[in-house]
C-alpha positions in Angstrom: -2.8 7.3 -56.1 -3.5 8.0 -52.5 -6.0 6.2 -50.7 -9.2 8.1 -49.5 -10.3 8.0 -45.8 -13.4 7.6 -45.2 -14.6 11.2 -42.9 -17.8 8.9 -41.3 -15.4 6.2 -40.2 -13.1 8.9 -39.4 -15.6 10.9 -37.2 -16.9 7.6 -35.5 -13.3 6.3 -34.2 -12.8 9.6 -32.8 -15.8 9.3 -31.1 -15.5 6.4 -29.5 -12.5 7.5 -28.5 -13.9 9.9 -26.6 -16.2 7.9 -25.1 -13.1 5.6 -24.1 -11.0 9.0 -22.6 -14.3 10.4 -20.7 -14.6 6.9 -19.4 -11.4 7.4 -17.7 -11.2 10.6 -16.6 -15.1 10.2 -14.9 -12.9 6.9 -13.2 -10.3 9.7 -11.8 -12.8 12.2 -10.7 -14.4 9.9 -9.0 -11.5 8.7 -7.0 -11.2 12.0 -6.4 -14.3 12.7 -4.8 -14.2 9.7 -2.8 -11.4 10.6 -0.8 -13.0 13.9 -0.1 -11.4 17.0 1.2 -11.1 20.5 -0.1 -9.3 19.1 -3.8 -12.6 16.9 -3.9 -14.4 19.6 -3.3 -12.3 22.2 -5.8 -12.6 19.5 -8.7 -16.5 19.1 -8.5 -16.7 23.1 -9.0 -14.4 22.8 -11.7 -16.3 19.8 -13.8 -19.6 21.7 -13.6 -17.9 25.1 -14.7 -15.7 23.5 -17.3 -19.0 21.8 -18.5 -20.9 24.6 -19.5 -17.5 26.2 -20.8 -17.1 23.5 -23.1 -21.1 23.4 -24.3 -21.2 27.6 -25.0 -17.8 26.5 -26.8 -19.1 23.8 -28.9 -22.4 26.0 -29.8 -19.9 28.9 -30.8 -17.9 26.6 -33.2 -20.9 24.7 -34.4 -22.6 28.3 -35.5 -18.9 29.3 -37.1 -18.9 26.2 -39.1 -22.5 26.5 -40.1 -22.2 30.5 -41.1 -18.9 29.8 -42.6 -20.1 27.3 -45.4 -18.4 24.8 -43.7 -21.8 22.6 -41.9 -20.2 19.6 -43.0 -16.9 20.0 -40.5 -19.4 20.6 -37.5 -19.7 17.1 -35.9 -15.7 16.5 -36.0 -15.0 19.8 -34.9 -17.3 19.3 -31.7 -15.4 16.0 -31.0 -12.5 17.2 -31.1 -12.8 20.1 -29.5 -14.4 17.7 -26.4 -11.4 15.6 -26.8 -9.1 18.1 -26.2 -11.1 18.8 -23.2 -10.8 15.3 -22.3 -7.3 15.0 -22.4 -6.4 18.0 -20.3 -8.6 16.7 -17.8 -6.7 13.4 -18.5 -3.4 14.6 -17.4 -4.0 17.0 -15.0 -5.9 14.3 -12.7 -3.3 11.5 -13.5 -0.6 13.8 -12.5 -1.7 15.8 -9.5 0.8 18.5 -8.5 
């Protein structure tokens, strides 16, 4: 017999993931911003734009899971749907073109 995972534990090492990965990516933005310059300024736009982009998105998929039946897959959803923010973010500031 298989063993059962546990979706609370589940949903809270994801999110301290995140917390881990937006930990480092606010570490490379601000690098960013301290050298200055027109990238500095290009990223800040960027973060706030992506921000809001990534709330609207999170509200969308909260109200498909709730009108779907499906309430109970909200919170993991929304993590990792930030994550995979995250993680773009990750990459594209570790490796600058």
């Amino acid at each position: 017999m298989k063993p059962r995972r546990n979706p609370w534990l589940d949903l809270s090492l994801d999110t301290v993931r995140l917390t881990c990965e937006s930990g480092h990516v606010i570490g490379l933005r601000l690098a960013l911003a301290a050298r200055g310059g027109p990238d500095a300024q290009a990223e800040l736009g960027r973060m706030i734009i992506e921000k809001a982009r990534a709330a609207v998105d999170a509200h969308f998929m909260i109200a498909s899971s709730l009108l779907s039946g499906e309430a109970h897959l909200a919170p993991a959803r929304a993590v990792a749907l930030y994550r995979d923010r995250v993680q773009a973010n990750q990459r594209r500031l570790a490796n600058p073109a």
